[in-house]
C-alpha positions in Angstrom: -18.9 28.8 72.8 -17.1 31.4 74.9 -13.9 30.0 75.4 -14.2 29.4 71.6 -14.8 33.3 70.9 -12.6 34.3 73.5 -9.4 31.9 72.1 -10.6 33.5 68.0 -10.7 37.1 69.8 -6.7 37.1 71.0 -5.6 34.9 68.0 -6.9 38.0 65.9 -5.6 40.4 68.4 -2.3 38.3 68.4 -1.9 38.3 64.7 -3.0 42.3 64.4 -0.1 42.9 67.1 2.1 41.5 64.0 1.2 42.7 61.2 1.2 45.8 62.5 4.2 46.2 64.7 6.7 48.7 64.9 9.7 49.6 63.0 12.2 49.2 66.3 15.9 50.2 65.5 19.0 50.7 67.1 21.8 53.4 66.7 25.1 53.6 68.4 26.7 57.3 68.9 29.7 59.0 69.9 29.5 62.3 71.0 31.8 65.5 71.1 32.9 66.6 73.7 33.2 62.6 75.0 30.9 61.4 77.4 33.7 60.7 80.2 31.7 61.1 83.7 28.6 60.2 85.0 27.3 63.8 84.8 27.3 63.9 81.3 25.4 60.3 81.1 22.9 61.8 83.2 22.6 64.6 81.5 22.4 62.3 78.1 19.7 60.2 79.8 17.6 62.9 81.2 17.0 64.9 77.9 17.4 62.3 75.1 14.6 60.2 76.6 12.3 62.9 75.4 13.3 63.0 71.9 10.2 61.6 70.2 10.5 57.7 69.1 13.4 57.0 72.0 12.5 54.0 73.4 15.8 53.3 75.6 19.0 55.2 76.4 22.2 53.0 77.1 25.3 54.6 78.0 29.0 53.0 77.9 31.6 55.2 79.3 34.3 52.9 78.3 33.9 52.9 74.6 32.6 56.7 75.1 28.9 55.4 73.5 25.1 55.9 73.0 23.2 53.2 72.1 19.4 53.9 71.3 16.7 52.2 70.7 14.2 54.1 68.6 10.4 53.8 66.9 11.5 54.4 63.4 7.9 55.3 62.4 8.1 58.3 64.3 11.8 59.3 64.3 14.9 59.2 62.2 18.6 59.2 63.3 19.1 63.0 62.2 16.5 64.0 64.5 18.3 62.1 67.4 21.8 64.0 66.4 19.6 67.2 66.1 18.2 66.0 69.5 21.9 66.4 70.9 22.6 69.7 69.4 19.7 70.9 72.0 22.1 69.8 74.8 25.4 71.1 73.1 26.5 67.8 72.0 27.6 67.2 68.5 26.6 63.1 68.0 28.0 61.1 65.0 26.6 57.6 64.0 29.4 54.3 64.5 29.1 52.6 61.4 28.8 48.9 62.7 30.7 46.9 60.3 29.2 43.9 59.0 30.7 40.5 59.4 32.4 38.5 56.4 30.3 36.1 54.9 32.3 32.6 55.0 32.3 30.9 51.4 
């Protein structure tokens, strides 16, 4: 009878954990002046992460991006660009274009 409460107990727990998750997105930036050394991805890293909502940080010097992962229940992408300004970083979404449909 336990075991039987116990399994009932996490399948309610398991399906509350759904219906109630969070609104996880993911926006890539460019920033001005160009991130082009590790100093300014530290510098990203270290003050971003406490933008509320940022779940992760992930720099690419290469293509000169910021990818982040955000709560969008508690944050918007404006606030993350605002976020920047803090740091003296103007931050402009990439537009990910969408792959053709094939007919």
């Amino acid at each position: 009878m336990i075991v039987m409460r116990t399994r009932l107990l996490f399948v309610a727990f398991a399906l509350a954990t759904v219906c109630f998750g969070k609104d996880i997105k993911i926006v890539v930036l460019k920033t001005q002046p160009e991130m082009h050394c590790a100093n300014c991805e530290k510098k990203i890293k270290d003050n971003i992460r406490f933008e509320k909502g940022v779940k992760s940080i992930k720099t690419d010097l290469d293509s000169k991006t910021v990818t982040i992962e955000y709560d969008a229940d508690k944050t918007t992408v404006e606030k993350i660009i605002e976020g920047f300004k803090k740091i003296r970083y103007e931050a402009t979404e990439v537009k990910q274009e969408k792959p053709q449909k094939e007919k």
